[in-house]
C-alpha positions in Angstrom: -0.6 17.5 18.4 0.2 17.9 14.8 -2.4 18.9 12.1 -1.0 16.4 9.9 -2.8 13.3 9.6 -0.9 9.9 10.4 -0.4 7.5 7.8 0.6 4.0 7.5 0.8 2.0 4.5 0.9 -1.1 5.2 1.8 -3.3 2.1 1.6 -7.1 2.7 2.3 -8.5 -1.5 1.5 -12.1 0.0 -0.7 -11.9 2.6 -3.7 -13.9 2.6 -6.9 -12.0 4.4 -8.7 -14.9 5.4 -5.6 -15.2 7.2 -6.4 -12.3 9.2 -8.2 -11.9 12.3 -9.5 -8.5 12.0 -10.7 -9.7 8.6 -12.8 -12.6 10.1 -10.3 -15.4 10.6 -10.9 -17.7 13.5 -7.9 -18.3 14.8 -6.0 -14.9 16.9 -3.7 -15.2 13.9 -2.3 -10.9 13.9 -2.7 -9.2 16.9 -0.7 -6.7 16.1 -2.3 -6.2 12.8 -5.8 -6.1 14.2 -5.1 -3.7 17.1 -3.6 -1.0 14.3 -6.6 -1.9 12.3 -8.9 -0.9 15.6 -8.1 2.8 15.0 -7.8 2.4 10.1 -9.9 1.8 7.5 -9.9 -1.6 6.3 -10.5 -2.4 2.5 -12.6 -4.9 1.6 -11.7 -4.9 -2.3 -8.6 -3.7 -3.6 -7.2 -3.7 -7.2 -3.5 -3.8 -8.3 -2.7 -1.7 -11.5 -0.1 -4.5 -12.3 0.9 -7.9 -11.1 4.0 -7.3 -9.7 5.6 -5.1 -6.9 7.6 -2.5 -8.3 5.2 -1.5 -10.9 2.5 -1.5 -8.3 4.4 0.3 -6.1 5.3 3.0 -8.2 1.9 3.4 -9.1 0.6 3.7 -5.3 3.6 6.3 -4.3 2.9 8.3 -7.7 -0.8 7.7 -8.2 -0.2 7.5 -12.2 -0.4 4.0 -13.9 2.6 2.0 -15.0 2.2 3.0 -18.5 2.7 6.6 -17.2 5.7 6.2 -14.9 7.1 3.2 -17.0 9.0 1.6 -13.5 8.0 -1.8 -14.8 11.6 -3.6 -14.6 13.6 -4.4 -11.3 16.2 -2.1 -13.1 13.8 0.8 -13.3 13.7 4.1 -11.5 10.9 6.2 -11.1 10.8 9.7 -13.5 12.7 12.7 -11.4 9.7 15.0 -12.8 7.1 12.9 -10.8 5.8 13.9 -7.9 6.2 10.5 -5.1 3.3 10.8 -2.1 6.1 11.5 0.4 7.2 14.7 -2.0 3.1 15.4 -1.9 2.5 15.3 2.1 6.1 17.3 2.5 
């Protein structure tokens, strides 16, 4: 057994969570979904520091706002001086 946690971010830009049935949805909608969420932490409120995937992606794999990495164009490339979360949990 490793001494490392395990961690999975799932990112899901258009799902709905009423949608979900580990969220409360009727219907048996994700299985799959709700038997990895059995064993995670589920948010109940989460906020985007932009409106758009890559910006908000950078942000979560830097943890620094779009204003501080500046990847807010499909062109964009993250700063080699910032640390990503993968670099972190190396």
């Amino acid at each position: 057994m490793t001494s490392r946690p395990d961690i999975v971010l799932l990112v899901l830009d258009t799902q709905r969570l009423d949608r979900l049935s580990c969220y409360g949805c009727a219907a048996e909608t994700s299985p799959y979904i709700d038997e990895l969420a059995t064993d995670s932490t589920l948010f109940q409120c989460a906020v985007a520091p932009a409106q758009w995937t890559i910006p908000s992606h950078a942000s979560m794999f830097t943890g620094v706002y779009p204003s501080t990495h500046n990847t807010i164009q499909s062109f964009s490339v993250l700063p080699v001086a910032l640390p990503t979360l993968a670099e972190r949990l190396h």
